[in-house]
N, C-alpha and C positions, 0 to 999 in steps of 0.2 A: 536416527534422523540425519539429516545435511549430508541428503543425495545431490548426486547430478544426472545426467540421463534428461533426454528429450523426447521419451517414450508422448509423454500429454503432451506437446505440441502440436497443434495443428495444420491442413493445408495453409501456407502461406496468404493464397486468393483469398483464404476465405477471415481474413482479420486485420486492422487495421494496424496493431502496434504488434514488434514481436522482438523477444529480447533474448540472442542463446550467446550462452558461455559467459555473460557478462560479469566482469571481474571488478573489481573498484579496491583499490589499495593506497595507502597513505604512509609512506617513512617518518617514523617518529625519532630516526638520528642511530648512535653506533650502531650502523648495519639491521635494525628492527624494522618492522613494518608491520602496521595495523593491517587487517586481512576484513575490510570491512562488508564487502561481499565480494563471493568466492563462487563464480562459471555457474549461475543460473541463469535458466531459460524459461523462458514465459509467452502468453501472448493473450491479445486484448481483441474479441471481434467490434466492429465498428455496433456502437450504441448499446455495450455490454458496464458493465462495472465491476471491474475485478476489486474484490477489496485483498490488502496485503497487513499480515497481521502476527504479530509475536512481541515477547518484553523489548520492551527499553534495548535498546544494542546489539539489534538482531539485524541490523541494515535494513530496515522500509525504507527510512526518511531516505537515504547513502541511494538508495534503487529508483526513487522517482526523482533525486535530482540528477541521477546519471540520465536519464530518458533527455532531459534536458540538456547534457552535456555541461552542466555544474555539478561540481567537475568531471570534465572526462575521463569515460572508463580508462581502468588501466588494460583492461580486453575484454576481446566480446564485440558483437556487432548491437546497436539497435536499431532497425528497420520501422521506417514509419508511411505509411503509403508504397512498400515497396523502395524508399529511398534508403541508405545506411545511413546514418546520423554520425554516426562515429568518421564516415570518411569526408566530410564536408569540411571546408575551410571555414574562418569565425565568420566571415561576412559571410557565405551563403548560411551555415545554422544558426545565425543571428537572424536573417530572414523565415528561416524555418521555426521558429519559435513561435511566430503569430501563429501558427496551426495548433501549439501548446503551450497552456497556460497554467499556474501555480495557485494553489489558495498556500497559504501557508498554516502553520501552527497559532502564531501569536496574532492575532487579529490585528492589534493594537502597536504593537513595534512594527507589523510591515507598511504600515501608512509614514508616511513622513508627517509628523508633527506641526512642521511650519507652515505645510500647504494645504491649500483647500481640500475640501471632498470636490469640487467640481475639475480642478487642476491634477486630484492623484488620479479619478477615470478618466480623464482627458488623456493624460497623457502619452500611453498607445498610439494615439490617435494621433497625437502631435509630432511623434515619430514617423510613422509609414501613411498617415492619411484617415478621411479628408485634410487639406487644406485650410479650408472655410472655419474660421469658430463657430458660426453658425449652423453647419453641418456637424462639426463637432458636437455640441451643445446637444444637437437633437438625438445622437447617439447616447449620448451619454444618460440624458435625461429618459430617456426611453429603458435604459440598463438598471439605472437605479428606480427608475415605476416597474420592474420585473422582478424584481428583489425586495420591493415591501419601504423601500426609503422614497420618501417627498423630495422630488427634484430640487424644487424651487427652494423648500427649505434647508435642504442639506448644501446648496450649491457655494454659497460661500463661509459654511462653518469648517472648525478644525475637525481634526480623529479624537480629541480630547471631551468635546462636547457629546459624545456618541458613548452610549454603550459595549459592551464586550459584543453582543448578538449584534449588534447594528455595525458595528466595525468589521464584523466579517460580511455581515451584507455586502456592505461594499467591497470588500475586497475580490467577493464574489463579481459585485459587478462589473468592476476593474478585470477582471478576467475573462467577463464574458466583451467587451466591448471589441474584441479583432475576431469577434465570432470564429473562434476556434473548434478543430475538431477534437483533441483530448485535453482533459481537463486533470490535471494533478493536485488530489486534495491530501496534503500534508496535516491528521489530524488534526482536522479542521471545524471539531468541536469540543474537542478534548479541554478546552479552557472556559468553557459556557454552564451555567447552571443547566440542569439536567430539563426543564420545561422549556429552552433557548436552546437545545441542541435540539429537541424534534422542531423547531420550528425551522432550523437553519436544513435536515438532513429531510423534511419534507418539500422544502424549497428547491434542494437538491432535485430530488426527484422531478418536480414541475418542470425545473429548466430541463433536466436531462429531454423530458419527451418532447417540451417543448420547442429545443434547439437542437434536436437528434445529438446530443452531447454523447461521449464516450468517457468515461472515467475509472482512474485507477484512487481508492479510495482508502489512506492509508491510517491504521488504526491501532489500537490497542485495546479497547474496548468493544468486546465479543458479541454483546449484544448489539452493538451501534451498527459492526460488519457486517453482521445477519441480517440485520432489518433491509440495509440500503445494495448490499453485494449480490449478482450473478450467480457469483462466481470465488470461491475465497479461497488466499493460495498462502499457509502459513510456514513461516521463516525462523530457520535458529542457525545464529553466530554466522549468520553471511549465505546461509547455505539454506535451500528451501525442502520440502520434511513430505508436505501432503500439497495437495491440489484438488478441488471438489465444488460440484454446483453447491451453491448457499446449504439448501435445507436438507442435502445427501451429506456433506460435513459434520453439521451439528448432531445429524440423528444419528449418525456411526462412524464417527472417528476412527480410524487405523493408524495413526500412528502414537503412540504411546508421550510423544508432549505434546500433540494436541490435546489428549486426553489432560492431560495435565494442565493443559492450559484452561479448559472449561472447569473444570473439577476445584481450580483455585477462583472463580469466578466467586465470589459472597452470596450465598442466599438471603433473601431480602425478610427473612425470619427467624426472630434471637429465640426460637427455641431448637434449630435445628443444633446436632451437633458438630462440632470442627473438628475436622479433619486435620489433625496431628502430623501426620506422616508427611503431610508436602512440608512441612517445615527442613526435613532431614534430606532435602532432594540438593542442597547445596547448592553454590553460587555460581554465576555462568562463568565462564571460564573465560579467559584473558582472549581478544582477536591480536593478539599481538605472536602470542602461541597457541592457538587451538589442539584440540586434542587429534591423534591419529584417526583414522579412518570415520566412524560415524561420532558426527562433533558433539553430538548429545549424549552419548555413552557414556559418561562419569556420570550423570545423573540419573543413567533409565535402569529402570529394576529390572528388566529382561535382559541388558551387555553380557556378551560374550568375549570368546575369543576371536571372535569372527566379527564382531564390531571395531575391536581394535587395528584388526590387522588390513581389513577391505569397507572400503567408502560404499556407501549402500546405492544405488541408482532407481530412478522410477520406475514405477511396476504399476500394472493397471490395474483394478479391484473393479472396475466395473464402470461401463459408460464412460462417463467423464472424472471420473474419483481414480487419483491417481496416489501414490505413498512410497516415499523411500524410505524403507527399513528392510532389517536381516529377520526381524521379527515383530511383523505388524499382529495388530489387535482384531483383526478380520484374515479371512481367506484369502488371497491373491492369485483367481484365475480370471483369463481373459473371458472365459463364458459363462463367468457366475452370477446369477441374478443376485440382484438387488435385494429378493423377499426370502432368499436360501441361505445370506450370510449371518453369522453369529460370529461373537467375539471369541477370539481364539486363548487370551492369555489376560491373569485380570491383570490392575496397576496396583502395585502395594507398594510395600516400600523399597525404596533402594538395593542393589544385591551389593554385598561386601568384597573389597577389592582380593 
Protein backbone atom coordinates (compact mmCIF):
# COMPACT_ATOMS: atom_id res chain seq x y z
CA UNK A 1 0.00 0.00 0.00
CA UNK A 2 0.99 4.01 0.02
CA UNK A 3 1.10 4.43 -3.63
CA UNK A 4 1.40 7.45 -5.66
CA UNK A 5 0.31 7.66 -9.36
CA UNK A 6 -2.54 9.63 -10.91
CA UNK A 7 -3.71 6.76 -12.85
CA UNK A 8 -7.76 7.40 -10.98
CA UNK A 9 -7.67 10.94 -11.69
CA UNK A 10 -10.00 12.28 -13.77
CA UNK A 11 -10.68 15.00 -16.74
CA UNK A 12 -10.14 18.12 -14.78
CA UNK A 13 -13.75 19.74 -16.61
CA UNK A 14 -15.24 17.19 -15.21
CA UNK A 15 -14.80 17.80 -11.04
CA UNK A 16 -15.04 20.35 -8.75
CA UNK A 17 -12.05 19.88 -6.28
CA UNK A 18 -8.88 18.17 -7.34
CA UNK A 19 -5.72 17.50 -5.29
CA UNK A 20 -2.20 16.02 -6.97
CA UNK A 21 0.97 15.48 -5.41
CA UNK A 22 -0.18 17.08 -2.15
CA UNK A 23 2.43 17.04 0.45
CA UNK A 24 1.86 18.25 4.16
CA UNK A 25 4.84 18.03 6.52
CA UNK A 26 5.60 19.38 9.96
CA UNK A 27 9.33 19.84 11.72
CA UNK A 28 9.17 18.50 14.98
CA UNK A 29 13.07 20.14 15.67
CA UNK A 30 16.85 18.45 15.30
CA UNK A 31 16.53 18.24 11.70
CA UNK A 32 13.10 15.48 11.96
CA UNK A 33 10.06 16.11 10.24
CA UNK A 34 6.57 14.55 10.60
CA UNK A 35 5.64 13.29 6.92
CA UNK A 36 2.06 13.71 7.72
CA UNK A 37 0.87 13.20 4.08
CA UNK A 38 3.11 12.45 1.48
CA UNK A 39 2.05 13.56 -2.83
CA UNK A 40 -1.46 12.25 -3.04
CA UNK A 41 -3.92 13.03 -5.60
CA UNK A 42 -7.44 12.83 -5.55
CA UNK A 43 -10.48 14.39 -6.87
CA UNK A 44 -14.17 15.38 -5.99
CA UNK A 45 -17.01 15.77 -9.05
CA UNK A 46 -19.33 18.52 -8.07
CA UNK A 47 -22.42 17.07 -5.81
CA UNK A 48 -20.25 13.70 -5.18
CA UNK A 49 -19.16 12.57 -1.53
CA UNK A 50 -15.89 11.17 -1.54
CA UNK A 51 -15.53 9.71 1.84
CA UNK A 52 -11.65 9.49 3.25
CA UNK A 53 -10.96 6.64 5.66
CA UNK A 54 -8.14 4.77 7.60
CA UNK A 55 -6.70 4.54 11.66
CA UNK A 56 -5.98 7.25 13.67
CA UNK A 57 -2.73 8.90 12.02
CA UNK A 58 -3.11 8.17 8.56
CA UNK A 59 -3.64 11.99 7.66
CA UNK A 60 -7.62 12.40 6.75
CA UNK A 61 -8.10 15.09 9.18
CA UNK A 62 -4.01 16.78 7.99
CA UNK A 63 -5.83 16.36 3.92
CA UNK A 64 -9.12 18.25 4.54
CA UNK A 65 -7.61 20.84 6.44
CA UNK A 66 -4.86 21.48 3.70
CA UNK A 67 -8.02 21.84 1.08
CA UNK A 68 -8.53 24.79 3.30
CA UNK A 69 -5.03 25.78 3.43
CA UNK A 70 -4.83 25.24 7.52
CA UNK A 71 -2.07 24.82 7.14
CA UNK A 72 -0.63 25.11 3.89
CA UNK A 73 0.68 22.29 2.02
CA UNK A 74 4.24 21.88 2.01
CA UNK A 75 3.54 20.68 -2.01
CA UNK A 76 1.22 19.94 -4.26
CA UNK A 77 -1.35 21.98 -5.89
CA UNK A 78 -5.12 22.02 -4.76
CA UNK A 79 -7.39 23.30 -7.53
CA UNK A 80 -10.98 24.30 -6.69
CA UNK A 81 -13.18 25.63 -9.61
CA UNK A 82 -10.16 25.50 -11.74
CA UNK A 83 -8.45 27.98 -9.29
CA UNK A 84 -5.04 26.71 -7.43
CA UNK A 85 -5.59 27.26 -3.75
CA UNK A 86 -2.10 26.79 -2.96
CA UNK A 87 -1.08 29.96 -5.06
CA UNK A 88 -3.47 32.63 -3.65
CA UNK A 89 -2.31 35.17 -1.19
CA UNK A 90 -4.28 34.95 2.61
CA UNK A 91 -6.53 37.72 1.64
CA UNK A 92 -7.76 36.48 -1.64
CA UNK A 93 -8.04 32.51 0.07
CA UNK A 94 -9.57 34.09 3.02
CA UNK A 95 -12.28 35.16 0.51
CA UNK A 96 -12.14 31.74 -1.04
CA UNK A 97 -13.09 29.91 1.87
CA UNK A 98 -16.85 31.19 1.80
CA UNK A 99 -17.01 28.47 -1.07
CA UNK A 100 -15.63 25.84 1.75
CA UNK A 101 -16.62 25.07 4.82
CA UNK A 102 -15.69 22.72 8.03
CA UNK A 103 -17.79 20.64 10.40
CA UNK A 104 -15.35 19.77 12.71
CA UNK A 105 -14.87 16.69 15.11
CA UNK A 106 -15.94 17.98 18.57
CA UNK A 107 -19.27 19.56 18.22
CA UNK A 108 -19.03 21.18 21.44
CA UNK A 109 -15.29 22.79 21.63
CA UNK A 110 -15.96 24.38 18.05
CA UNK A 111 -18.74 26.76 19.37
CA UNK A 112 -17.44 29.30 21.56
CA UNK A 113 -18.95 28.89 24.78
CA UNK A 114 -19.63 32.63 25.72
CA UNK A 115 -21.59 33.35 22.63
CA UNK A 116 -24.87 32.72 21.50
CA UNK A 117 -26.12 30.12 18.93
CA UNK A 118 -27.63 33.14 17.16
CA UNK A 119 -24.19 35.13 17.17
CA UNK A 120 -21.90 31.81 16.36
CA UNK A 121 -24.22 31.31 12.84
CA UNK A 122 -24.26 34.82 12.44
CA UNK A 123 -21.27 35.40 12.29
CA UNK A 124 -20.07 34.52 8.65
CA UNK A 125 -22.40 36.68 7.85
CA UNK A 126 -21.06 39.56 9.86
CA UNK A 127 -17.92 39.22 8.17
CA UNK A 128 -18.65 39.23 4.30
CA UNK A 129 -22.48 40.12 4.36
CA UNK A 130 -25.59 40.96 4.63
CA UNK A 131 -25.15 44.00 6.45
CA UNK A 132 -28.65 44.32 7.96
CA UNK A 133 -29.11 42.01 11.31
CA UNK A 134 -32.32 41.69 10.00
CA UNK A 135 -31.15 40.04 6.91
CA UNK A 136 -28.91 38.43 8.98
CA UNK A 137 -31.45 37.03 11.28
CA UNK A 138 -33.47 35.70 8.46
CA UNK A 139 -30.40 33.71 7.21
CA UNK A 140 -29.57 32.31 9.91
CA UNK A 141 -33.00 31.36 11.22
CA UNK A 142 -33.79 29.78 8.02
CA UNK A 143 -30.29 27.55 8.50
CA UNK A 144 -31.02 26.43 11.83
CA UNK A 145 -35.21 25.45 10.74
CA UNK A 146 -33.04 23.15 7.82
CA UNK A 147 -31.05 21.40 10.38
CA UNK A 148 -33.98 20.30 12.88
CA UNK A 149 -33.12 23.32 15.63
CA UNK A 150 -36.02 25.98 16.77
CA UNK A 151 -34.74 29.46 15.64
CA UNK A 152 -36.42 31.40 18.16
CA UNK A 153 -35.53 28.98 20.74
CA UNK A 154 -32.08 28.48 20.19
CA UNK A 155 -31.38 32.15 19.26
CA UNK A 156 -30.09 33.47 22.41
CA UNK A 157 -28.99 30.14 24.39
CA UNK A 158 -25.26 29.01 24.89
CA UNK A 159 -23.46 25.52 23.22
CA UNK A 160 -23.64 24.33 26.80
CA UNK A 161 -27.50 24.26 27.01
CA UNK A 162 -27.54 21.96 23.62
CA UNK A 163 -26.80 18.41 23.34
CA UNK A 164 -23.80 16.63 21.68
CA UNK A 165 -26.44 15.90 18.35
CA UNK A 166 -27.79 19.38 18.50
CA UNK A 167 -24.33 21.08 18.83
CA UNK A 168 -23.36 19.58 15.58
CA UNK A 169 -26.70 20.69 14.21
CA UNK A 170 -25.45 23.74 14.44
CA UNK A 171 -22.37 23.69 13.42
CA UNK A 172 -23.84 22.25 10.48
CA UNK A 173 -25.70 25.13 10.17
CA UNK A 174 -22.98 27.56 10.75
CA UNK A 175 -21.52 26.20 7.69
CA UNK A 176 -24.12 26.07 5.52
CA UNK A 177 -25.00 29.86 6.16
CA UNK A 178 -22.38 31.45 3.08
CA UNK A 179 -23.96 28.65 1.07
CA UNK A 180 -20.95 26.93 0.10
CA UNK A 181 -19.97 24.80 -2.62
CA UNK A 182 -17.86 21.98 -0.67
CA UNK A 183 -18.40 20.94 2.61
CA UNK A 184 -15.45 19.37 4.86
CA UNK A 185 -16.87 17.03 7.48
CA UNK A 186 -14.01 16.22 10.01
CA UNK A 187 -15.63 13.01 11.69
CA UNK A 188 -18.30 14.62 12.27
CA UNK A 189 -20.24 11.86 14.19
CA UNK A 190 -17.68 10.02 15.60
CA UNK A 191 -18.52 11.73 19.14
CA UNK A 192 -22.61 11.01 18.95
CA UNK A 193 -24.42 7.90 20.34
CA UNK A 194 -24.97 5.62 17.50
CA UNK A 195 -29.16 6.56 17.19
CA UNK A 196 -27.74 10.64 16.93
CA UNK A 197 -25.30 9.92 14.17
CA UNK A 198 -27.92 8.43 11.65
CA UNK A 199 -29.88 11.41 12.54
CA UNK A 200 -27.14 13.92 12.01
CA UNK A 201 -25.61 11.59 8.58
CA UNK A 202 -29.37 11.53 7.25
CA UNK A 203 -29.57 15.32 7.55
CA UNK A 204 -26.39 15.13 5.68
CA UNK A 205 -27.76 13.69 3.07
CA UNK A 206 -31.10 16.14 2.88
CA UNK A 207 -28.96 19.04 2.70
CA UNK A 208 -26.53 17.63 0.28
CA UNK A 209 -29.54 17.35 -2.51
CA UNK A 210 -31.15 19.90 -1.08
CA UNK A 211 -28.22 22.61 -1.52
CA UNK A 212 -26.54 20.65 -4.49
CA UNK A 213 -23.62 20.48 -1.56
CA UNK A 214 -20.38 18.48 -2.62
CA UNK A 215 -18.55 16.78 0.31
CA UNK A 216 -15.53 15.21 1.35
CA UNK A 217 -16.58 13.10 4.31
CA UNK A 218 -13.89 12.14 6.73
CA UNK A 219 -14.16 8.87 8.86
CA UNK A 220 -13.06 6.02 10.64
CA UNK A 221 -15.96 4.21 10.87
CA UNK A 222 -16.45 1.88 7.78
CA UNK A 223 -19.94 1.47 8.16
CA UNK A 224 -20.68 5.38 8.53
CA UNK A 225 -18.28 5.73 4.92
CA UNK A 226 -20.42 3.26 3.31
CA UNK A 227 -23.69 4.41 4.07
CA UNK A 228 -23.08 8.26 3.31
CA UNK A 229 -19.77 7.97 0.45
CA UNK A 230 -19.77 7.92 -3.61
CA UNK A 231 -16.93 7.23 -3.65
CA UNK A 232 -14.31 5.93 -0.71
CA UNK A 233 -10.57 6.58 -1.14
CA UNK A 234 -8.49 4.71 1.88
CA UNK A 235 -5.27 6.13 3.53
CA UNK A 236 -2.20 4.75 5.35
CA UNK A 237 0.69 6.74 6.89
CA UNK A 238 0.13 9.82 4.44
CA UNK A 239 -0.08 7.88 1.49
CA UNK A 240 -3.33 6.67 -0.12
CA UNK A 241 -3.61 2.48 -0.84
CA UNK A 242 -7.16 1.98 -2.85
CA UNK A 243 -9.78 4.20 -4.58
CA UNK A 244 -13.32 2.76 -5.46
CA UNK A 245 -17.06 3.61 -6.01
CA UNK A 246 -18.83 2.88 -2.28
CA UNK A 247 -20.35 -0.57 -2.84
CA UNK A 248 -17.32 -1.88 -5.61
CA UNK A 249 -14.92 -1.34 -2.22
CA UNK A 250 -16.67 -2.95 0.30
CA UNK A 251 -17.59 -6.10 -1.93
CA UNK A 252 -13.96 -6.63 -3.21
CA UNK A 253 -11.24 -5.07 -1.62
CA UNK A 254 -7.75 -5.30 -3.35
CA UNK A 255 -5.72 -4.07 -1.28
CA UNK A 256 -4.63 -6.10 1.50
CA UNK A 257 -5.19 -3.19 4.54
CA UNK A 258 -8.15 -2.53 3.25
CA UNK A 259 -8.88 -5.85 3.84
CA UNK A 260 -7.67 -5.48 7.09
CA UNK A 261 -9.26 -2.73 7.69
CA UNK A 262 -12.95 -4.42 7.31
CA UNK A 263 -11.96 -7.72 8.72
CA UNK A 264 -10.90 -5.81 12.23
CA UNK A 265 -14.51 -4.21 12.01
CA UNK A 266 -16.50 -6.19 15.37
CA UNK A 267 -19.28 -8.21 14.46
CA UNK A 268 -22.29 -7.28 16.15
CA UNK A 269 -22.55 -11.17 17.62
CA UNK A 270 -20.59 -12.59 20.76
CA UNK A 271 -20.87 -16.02 19.26
CA UNK A 272 -18.81 -15.33 16.23
CA UNK A 273 -15.14 -16.05 16.72
CA UNK A 274 -12.12 -13.49 16.93
CA UNK A 275 -9.83 -13.32 14.76
CA UNK A 276 -6.44 -13.67 16.63
CA UNK A 277 -4.13 -12.92 13.94
CA UNK A 278 -4.73 -9.09 13.51
CA UNK A 279 -3.62 -8.80 16.85
CA UNK A 280 0.11 -9.72 15.46
CA UNK A 281 -0.06 -7.29 12.48
CA UNK A 282 1.77 -4.66 14.68
CA UNK A 283 1.77 -1.03 15.30
CA UNK A 284 1.83 1.69 12.64
CA UNK A 285 5.00 2.98 12.27
CA UNK A 286 6.39 6.35 13.15
CA UNK A 287 5.56 9.33 10.14
CA UNK A 288 8.56 10.82 11.37
CA UNK A 289 10.39 7.58 9.67
CA UNK A 290 8.28 5.69 7.52
CA UNK A 291 9.16 2.65 6.05
CA UNK A 292 10.89 2.39 2.44
CA UNK A 293 9.03 1.82 -0.54
CA UNK A 294 5.50 0.40 0.28
CA UNK A 295 4.63 2.02 3.86
CA UNK A 296 2.55 -0.74 4.77
CA UNK A 297 4.96 -3.58 4.25
CA UNK A 298 6.08 -4.23 7.85
CA UNK A 299 2.70 -5.18 8.54
CA UNK A 300 1.30 -7.00 5.13
CA UNK A 301 1.59 -10.79 4.94
CA UNK A 302 2.23 -10.71 1.26
CA UNK A 303 5.88 -7.95 1.47
CA UNK A 304 8.46 -8.79 -0.46
CA UNK A 305 11.52 -7.65 -1.62
CA UNK A 306 9.93 -5.56 -4.16
CA UNK A 307 7.93 -3.84 -1.55
CA UNK A 308 10.95 -2.62 0.12
CA UNK A 309 12.82 -1.63 -2.49
CA UNK A 310 9.98 0.38 -5.00
CA UNK A 311 6.83 2.52 -3.92
CA UNK A 312 3.77 0.89 -5.43
CA UNK A 313 1.73 3.38 -7.81
CA UNK A 314 -2.11 3.16 -8.98
CA UNK A 315 -3.12 0.66 -11.21
CA UNK A 316 -6.75 0.18 -12.40
CA UNK A 317 -8.69 -3.09 -11.40
CA UNK A 318 -11.61 -2.05 -13.13
CA UNK A 319 -13.97 1.16 -13.80
CA UNK A 320 -13.49 3.32 -11.12
CA UNK A 321 -11.69 0.91 -8.50
CA UNK A 322 -8.20 1.89 -8.57
CA UNK A 323 -5.13 0.00 -5.84
CA UNK A 324 -1.71 0.62 -5.23
CA UNK A 325 0.00 -2.50 -4.51
CA UNK A 326 2.94 -5.01 -5.82
CA UNK A 327 0.41 -7.54 -4.76
CA UNK A 328 -3.22 -6.82 -4.77
CA UNK A 329 -5.87 -9.25 -3.62
CA UNK A 330 -7.70 -9.04 -7.08
CA UNK A 331 -6.49 -9.07 -10.78
CA UNK A 332 -5.28 -5.71 -12.15
CA UNK A 333 -6.29 -5.44 -15.85
CA UNK A 334 -7.46 -2.48 -17.56
CA UNK A 335 -10.34 -4.79 -19.33
CA UNK A 336 -11.26 -6.96 -16.51
CA UNK A 337 -14.75 -7.12 -15.71
CA UNK A 338 -16.24 -6.55 -12.63
CA UNK A 339 -18.07 -10.38 -12.52
CA UNK A 340 -14.67 -12.27 -13.77
CA UNK A 341 -12.41 -11.07 -10.67
CA UNK A 342 -11.60 -13.28 -7.76
CA UNK A 343 -9.33 -12.75 -5.07
CA UNK A 344 -5.87 -13.66 -5.99
CA UNK A 345 -3.95 -14.16 -2.36
CA UNK A 346 -5.73 -14.78 1.08
CA UNK A 347 -4.73 -12.33 4.24
CA UNK A 348 -3.39 -14.48 7.03
CA UNK A 349 -0.97 -13.76 9.12
CA UNK A 350 2.11 -11.52 9.01
CA UNK A 351 5.19 -13.04 6.82
CA UNK A 352 8.43 -13.20 9.01
CA UNK A 353 11.27 -10.58 8.42
Amino acid sequence: MAGSGKAHLRPSESVLLRAEDLTVEFPVGGGRVVHAVSGISFDVAKGETLGLVGESGCGKSTTGRAILQLPRPTGGSITLNDVDLTRLDSGTMRQRRTDVQMIFQDPISSLNPRRTIGDIVAEPLQVWGPKRPDDQWDIVARMLDAVGIDPEAARRKRPHEFSGGQCQRISIARALVMEPELIICDEPVSALDVSVQAQILNLLEDLKAQHGLTLVFIAHDLAVVKNISDRVAVMYLGKMCELAESDELYASPAHPYTRLLMESHPEPDPGVAIDESMTELGELPSPIAPPSGCRFRTRCPLADERCAREEPQMRRVNDDHYVACHHPLVAVDDDLSAASRQPTLPLTAPATA
